[in-house]
C-alpha angles and dihedrals in degrees: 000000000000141000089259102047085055097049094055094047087052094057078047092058091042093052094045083044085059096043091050093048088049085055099046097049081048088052099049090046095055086043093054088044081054090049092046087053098042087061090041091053091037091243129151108263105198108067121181099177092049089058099048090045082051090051095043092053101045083048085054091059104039134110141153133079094297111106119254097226090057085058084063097045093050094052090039089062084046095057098036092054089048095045091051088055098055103043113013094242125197135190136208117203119206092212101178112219095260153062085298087058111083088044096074094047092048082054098045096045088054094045096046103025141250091271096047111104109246132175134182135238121174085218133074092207100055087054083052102055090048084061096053084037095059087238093127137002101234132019117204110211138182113278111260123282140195124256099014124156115233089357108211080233095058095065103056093071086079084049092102126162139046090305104037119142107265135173099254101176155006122245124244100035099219129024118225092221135008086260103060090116117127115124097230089060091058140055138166143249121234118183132146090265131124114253105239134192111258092179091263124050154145128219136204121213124199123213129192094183135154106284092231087078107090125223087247098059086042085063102044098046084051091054091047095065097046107271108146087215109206094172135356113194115180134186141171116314126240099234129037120294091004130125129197126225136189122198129199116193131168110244131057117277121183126213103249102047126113102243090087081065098041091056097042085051081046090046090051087230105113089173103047119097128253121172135144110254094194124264136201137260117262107278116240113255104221098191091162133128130274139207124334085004089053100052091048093049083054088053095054092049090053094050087055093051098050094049092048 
């Protein structure tokens, strides 16, 4: 390629950067016009299920050598900056003091954004308490356990009313393969926000129930009545003779809905406690090239077009 051919791509590239600026200071106007109406309108401003349904659908549409994950992470930083801009957001991050530690706040900083404010606390708890308090907006805390005393999770069943603390999302948003599972590489996002249906979801369900019933008998009676369970993860109860339960389904399960009463009639435990205690949308699988892989992948592609 010569001087001349590179020089000509790079004006290219400075005319598409100033196109894409152009865009970007158009986007964050129209987002803070949207913000101006939502509290005109009284309607909730922060939308998670609004965002994932955005990313799915821009992954839907994506192609070229450019990773997908690093689509996410462009339009993370978007609506993180904006989002900081209408409503002054702040995170804590439960980082736990050790290896686990800088994990969560990697996570968090990709989800949220680099300009969004963000602080750290070791307990969950404590995270917990600076979201009833108004301190900061979201609190990102470990992914459930079993066997915990005083489990974060297990709080928020007393959490009732419009603005009641619920789990809101899933870190990290995407997973690189379908086996990006291990519980120390994910945590999850807490605000007073109401829990809303993206199209494809999962819900957790929080049980305070008589320890006598197994966690056999917890599963079954869920899949009887039509819960799809992924995970169930129980610990010590918070009153005698009481065991706590976390369920997590596939599907999306509101918190008002009568489901909680059919499985605690189910249960044979009318005084024990069911409520959804929110949940996240299903996190996009990348599963695409990188690097040297991916550019020959584009080339290919490109070989194919240009026969056809």
């Amino acid at each position: 390629m010569s001087e001349n051919n590179v020089s000509d791509i790079r004006k290219q590239i400075d005319t598409l950067d100033n196109r894409l600026h152009d865009l970007l200071i158009e986007r964050a106007a129209l987002v803070l016009r949207i913000g101006e109406e939502k509290r005109r309108n009284n309607v909730q401003i922060i939308q998670p299920d609004r965002e994932i349904v955005m990313i799915r659908r821009l992954l839907a549409r994506h192609k070229g050598p450019l990773p997908k994950e690093a689509i996410v992470r462009i339009w993370r930083e978007l609506v993180g900056a904006v989002s900081l801009l209408q409503t002054g957001l702040k995170v804590v991050v439960c980082a736990p003091d050790d290896h686990t530690g800088l994990h969560y706040w990697d996570m968090a900083k990709d989800y949220f954004s680099s300009v969004l404010p963000m602080q750290k606390v070791s307990n969950p708890l404590s995270a917990l308490s600076m979201v009833r308090e108004n301190e900061v907006t979201f609190a990102v805390v470990p992914w459930p356990e079993d066997e915990l005393h005083n489990p974060w999770w297990g709080f928020l069943l007393d959490e009732t009313g419009d603005h009641a603390m619920r789990i809101v999302a899933r870190l990290p948003l995407g997973d690189r393969t379908a086996c990006d599972s291990t519980p120390e590489h994910r945590a999850l996002v807490v605000a007073r926000l109401k829990y809303e249906e993206s199209g494809e979801d999962r819900t957790f369900m929080g049980l305070e129930i008589d320890e006598a019933i197994s966690r056999g008998r917890v599963v079954d009676k869920a899949r009887e009545i039509g819960m799809d369970v992924t995970a169930l993860y129980t610990c010590p109860g918070f009153g005698p003779g009481k065991k706590l339960h976390l369920i997590e389904a596939d599907g999306f399960y509101s918190v008002d809905e009568e489901w909680s009463r059919t499985l605690l009639a189910a249960l044979g435990d009318a005084d024990g406690k069911c409520l959804s205690l929110g949940g996240y949308p299903v996190p996009p699988v990348y599963e695409d090239k990188v690097g040297k892989g991916a550019l020959e992948s584009a080339a290919d592609d490109n070989k194919t077009r240009k026969k056809a």
